[in-house]
C-alpha positions in Angstrom: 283.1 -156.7 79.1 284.7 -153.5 77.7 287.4 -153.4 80.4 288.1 -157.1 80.1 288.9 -156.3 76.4 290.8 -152.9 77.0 293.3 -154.5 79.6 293.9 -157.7 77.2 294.4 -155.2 74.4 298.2 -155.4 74.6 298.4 -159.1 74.6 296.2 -159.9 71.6 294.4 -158.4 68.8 290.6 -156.7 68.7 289.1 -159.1 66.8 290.7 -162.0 67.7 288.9 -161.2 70.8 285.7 -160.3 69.7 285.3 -163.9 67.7 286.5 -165.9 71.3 283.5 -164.5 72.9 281.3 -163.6 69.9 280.6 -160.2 70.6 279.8 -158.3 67.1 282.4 -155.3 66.9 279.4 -152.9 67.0 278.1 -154.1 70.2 281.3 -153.6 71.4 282.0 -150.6 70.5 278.3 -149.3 72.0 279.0 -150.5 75.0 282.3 -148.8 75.5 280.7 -145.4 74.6 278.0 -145.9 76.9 280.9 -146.5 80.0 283.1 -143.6 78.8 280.1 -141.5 79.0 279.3 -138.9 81.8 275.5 -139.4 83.0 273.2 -137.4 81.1 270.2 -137.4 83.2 272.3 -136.3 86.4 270.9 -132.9 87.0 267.0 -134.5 86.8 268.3 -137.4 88.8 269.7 -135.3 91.5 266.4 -132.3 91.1 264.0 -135.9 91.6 265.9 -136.8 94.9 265.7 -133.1 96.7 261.6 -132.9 95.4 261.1 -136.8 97.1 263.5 -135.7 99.9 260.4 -132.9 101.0 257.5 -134.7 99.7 258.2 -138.3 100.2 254.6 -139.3 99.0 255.3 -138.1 95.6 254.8 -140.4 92.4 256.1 -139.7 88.8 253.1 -137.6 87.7 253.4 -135.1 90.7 257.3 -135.1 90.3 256.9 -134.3 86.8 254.6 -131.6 87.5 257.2 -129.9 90.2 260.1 -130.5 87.5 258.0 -128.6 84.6 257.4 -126.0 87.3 261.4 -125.7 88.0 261.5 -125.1 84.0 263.1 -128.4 83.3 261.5 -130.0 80.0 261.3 -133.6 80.4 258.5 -136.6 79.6 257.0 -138.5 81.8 258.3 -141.9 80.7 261.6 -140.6 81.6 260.7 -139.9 85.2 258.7 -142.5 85.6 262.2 -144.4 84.3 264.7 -142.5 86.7 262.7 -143.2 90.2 262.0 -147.1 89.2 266.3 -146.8 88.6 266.4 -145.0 91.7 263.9 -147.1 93.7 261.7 -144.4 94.2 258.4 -145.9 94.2 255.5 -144.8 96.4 254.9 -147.8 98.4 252.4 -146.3 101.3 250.2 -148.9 102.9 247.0 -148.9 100.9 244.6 -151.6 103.5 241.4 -149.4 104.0 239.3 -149.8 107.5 236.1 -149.9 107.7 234.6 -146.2 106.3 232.9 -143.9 109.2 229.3 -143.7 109.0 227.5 -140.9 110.9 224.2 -141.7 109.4 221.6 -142.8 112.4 218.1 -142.4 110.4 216.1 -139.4 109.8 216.8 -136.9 113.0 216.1 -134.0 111.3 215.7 -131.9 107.9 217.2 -134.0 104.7 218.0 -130.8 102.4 217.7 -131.7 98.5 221.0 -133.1 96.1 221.8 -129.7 95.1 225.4 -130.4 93.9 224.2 -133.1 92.0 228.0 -133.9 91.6 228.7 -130.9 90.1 232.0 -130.6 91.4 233.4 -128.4 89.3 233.9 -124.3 89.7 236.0 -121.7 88.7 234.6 -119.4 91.4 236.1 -119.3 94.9 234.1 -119.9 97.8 231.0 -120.8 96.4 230.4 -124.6 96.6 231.9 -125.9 99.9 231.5 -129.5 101.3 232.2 -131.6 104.1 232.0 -135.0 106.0 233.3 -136.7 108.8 235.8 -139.6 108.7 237.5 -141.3 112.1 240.5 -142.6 112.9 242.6 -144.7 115.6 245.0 -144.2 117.9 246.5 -146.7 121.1 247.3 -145.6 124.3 249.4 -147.9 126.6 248.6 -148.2 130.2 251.3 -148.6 133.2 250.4 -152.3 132.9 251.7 -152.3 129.7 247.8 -153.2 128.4 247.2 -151.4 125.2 243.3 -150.0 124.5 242.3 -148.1 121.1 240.7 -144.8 120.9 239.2 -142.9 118.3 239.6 -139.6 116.7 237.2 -137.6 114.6 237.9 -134.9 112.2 235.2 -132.4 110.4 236.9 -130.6 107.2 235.4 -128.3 105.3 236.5 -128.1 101.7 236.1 -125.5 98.9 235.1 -127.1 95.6 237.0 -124.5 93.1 240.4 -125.6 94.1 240.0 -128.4 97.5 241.5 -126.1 99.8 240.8 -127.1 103.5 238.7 -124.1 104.4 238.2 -125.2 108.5 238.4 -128.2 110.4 237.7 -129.6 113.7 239.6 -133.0 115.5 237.9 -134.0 118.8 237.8 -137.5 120.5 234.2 -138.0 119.4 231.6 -137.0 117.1 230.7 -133.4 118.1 228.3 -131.6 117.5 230.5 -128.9 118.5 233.3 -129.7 116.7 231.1 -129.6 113.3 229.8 -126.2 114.6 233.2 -124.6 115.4 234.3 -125.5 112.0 231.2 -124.4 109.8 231.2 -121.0 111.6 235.3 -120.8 110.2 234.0 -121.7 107.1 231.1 -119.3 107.2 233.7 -116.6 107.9 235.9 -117.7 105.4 233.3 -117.5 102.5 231.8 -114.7 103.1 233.7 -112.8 100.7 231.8 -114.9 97.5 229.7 -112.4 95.6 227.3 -115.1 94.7 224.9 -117.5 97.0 226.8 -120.3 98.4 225.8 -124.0 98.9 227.1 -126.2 101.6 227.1 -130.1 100.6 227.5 -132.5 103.0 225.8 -135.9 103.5 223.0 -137.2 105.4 224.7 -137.6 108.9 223.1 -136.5 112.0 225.2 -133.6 112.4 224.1 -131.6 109.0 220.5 -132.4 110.3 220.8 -130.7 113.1 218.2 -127.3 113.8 221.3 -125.3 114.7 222.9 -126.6 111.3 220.8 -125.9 109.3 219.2 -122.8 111.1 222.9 -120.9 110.6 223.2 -121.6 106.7 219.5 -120.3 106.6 220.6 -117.2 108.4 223.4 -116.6 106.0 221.3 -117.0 103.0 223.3 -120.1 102.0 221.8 -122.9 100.2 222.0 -126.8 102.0 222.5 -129.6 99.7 223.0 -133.2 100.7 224.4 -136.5 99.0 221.7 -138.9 98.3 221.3 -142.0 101.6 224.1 -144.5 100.8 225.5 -142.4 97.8 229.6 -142.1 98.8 230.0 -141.0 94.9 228.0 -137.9 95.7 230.0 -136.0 97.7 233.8 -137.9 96.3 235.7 -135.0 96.1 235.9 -135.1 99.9 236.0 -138.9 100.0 239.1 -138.5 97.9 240.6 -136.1 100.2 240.0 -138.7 103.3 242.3 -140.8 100.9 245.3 -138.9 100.3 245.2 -138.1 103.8 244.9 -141.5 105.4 247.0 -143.0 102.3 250.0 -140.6 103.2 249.7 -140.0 106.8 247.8 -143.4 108.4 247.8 -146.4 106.8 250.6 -148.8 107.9 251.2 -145.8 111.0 250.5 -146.7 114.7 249.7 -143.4 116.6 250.0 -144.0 120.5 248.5 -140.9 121.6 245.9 -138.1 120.6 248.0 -135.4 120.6 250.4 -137.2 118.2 247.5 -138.2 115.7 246.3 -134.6 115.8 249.5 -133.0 115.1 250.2 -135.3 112.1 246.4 -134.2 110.8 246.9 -131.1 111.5 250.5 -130.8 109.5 249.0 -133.1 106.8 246.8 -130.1 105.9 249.0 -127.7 106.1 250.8 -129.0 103.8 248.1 -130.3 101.5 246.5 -126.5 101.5 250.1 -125.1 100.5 252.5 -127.1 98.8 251.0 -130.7 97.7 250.6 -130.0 93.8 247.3 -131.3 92.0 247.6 -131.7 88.1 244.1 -130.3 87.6 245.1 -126.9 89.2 248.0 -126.6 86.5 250.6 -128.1 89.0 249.8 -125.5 91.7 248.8 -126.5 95.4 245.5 -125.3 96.6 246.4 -122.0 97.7 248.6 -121.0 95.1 245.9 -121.8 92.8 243.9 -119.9 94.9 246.1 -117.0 94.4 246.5 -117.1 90.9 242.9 -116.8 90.4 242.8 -113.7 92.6 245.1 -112.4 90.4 243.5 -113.2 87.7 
């Protein structure tokens, strides 16, 4: 409307203007201040698109962290502002499949609750826990017939800051696989000055004798979730999540190696660069750091 009036300027008066359309000379005059201004939020808008250009799963709170951790002092209502004007939106796929259950009865020794959702520790190392969640992938044939497989994967997570310790990915549930990874884990911890407890749930594979026969040898205490408890052992449910939230949903995977490799650079990332609010706005391992440095 300002331009209309600016080129008609010549021909006719201001206000004879102004009381043809009824626009209130103040309006007016905001309005033309607001086009012959430069863009004030052009720095943050251009900062926003190079963080959401590397880490495209980003909403406002994790933005606003990485922005406060560039030194830029900003609220979150105006992030929250620039990627809605932007249209930059997390909208990932959020259907859930049906969750992975490796319970199959009593097979072996149910250890006690000794987490007891105590999640929280400021000491590295010392409360680990695991679980194991599936996923699918589609191979085509030279018919052109499509079949769906499965993949497994066996984390191991450290409680203090939810770094992925170890993991395992094989085509089914292994006891081998679970092994493999709890002897990385075991390896990894072994620097904690204090006893360590393993949680897990109550699937076959944490019942196992050679299980729970190599925490005994290590001195390290086994706790288990209580039988159809998901809300004991969350933090790793949460971290199945993220993961399938970012990585799976609304993804078709058409081969093992492909699923794998996405897991695999999922973590990678998660461990070093995916920021958590609760860690100060540091990923895993840099939190990790910090408190070595502590």
């Amino acid at each position: 409307m300002a331009l209309v009036i600016n080129s008609l300027r010549g021909e006719f008066k201001l206000k004879d203007l102004l009381s043809y359309t009824g626009m209130p000379k103040a309006t007016y005059m905001y309005w033309q201040k607001r086009f012959d201004r430069e863009n004030p939020d052009k720095e943050i808008e251009e900062k926003i698109l190079d963080i959401r250009n590397t880490n495209k799963d980003y909403g406002y709170r994790r933005v606003l962290g990485k922005l406060r951790n560039q030194g830029f002092s900003v609220n979150k209502k105006k992030v929250q502002r620039i990627m809605q004007k932007l249209g930059l939106q997390v909208t990932s796929f959020t259907r859930k499949s049906r969750k992975y259950s490796s319970y199959k009865g009593r097979v072996g020794t149910i250890a006690p609750n000794r987490i007891r959702r105590r999640f929280n520790t400021h000491i590295l190392h010392q409360k680990i826990t695991t679980d194991t969640t599936e996923f699918k992938y589609y191979e085509i044939d030279t018919k052109g017939h499509m079949t769906m497989h499965k993949l497994y994967l066996d984390p191991f997570m450290d409680m203090c800051n939810g770094e992925i310790l170890s993991y395992g990915i094989d085509k089914h549930p292994s006891a081998k696989n679970v092994l493999d990874a709890l002897e990385q884990a075991i390896a990894v911890t072994s620097d904690c000055p204090y006893r360590r407890t393993f949680h897990s749930d109550q699937g076959w594979a944490y019942q196992m004798n050679a299980y729970t026969h190599r925490l005994k040898k290590e001195r390290i205490f086994q706790s288990m979730s209580r039988k159809g408890n998901c809300h004991d052992n969350s933090v790793m449910e949460n971290f199945f999540g993220l993961l399938k939230q970012e990585i799976y949903y609304g993804v078709v995977y058409y081969s093992f190696e492909e699923l794998k490799s996405e897991i695999e650079r999922y973590i990678k990332y998660y461990n070093e660069q995916r920021i958590k609010e609760k860690l100060g706005w540091m990923s895993p391992v840099q939190y990790r750091l910090h408190l070595l440095a502590a």
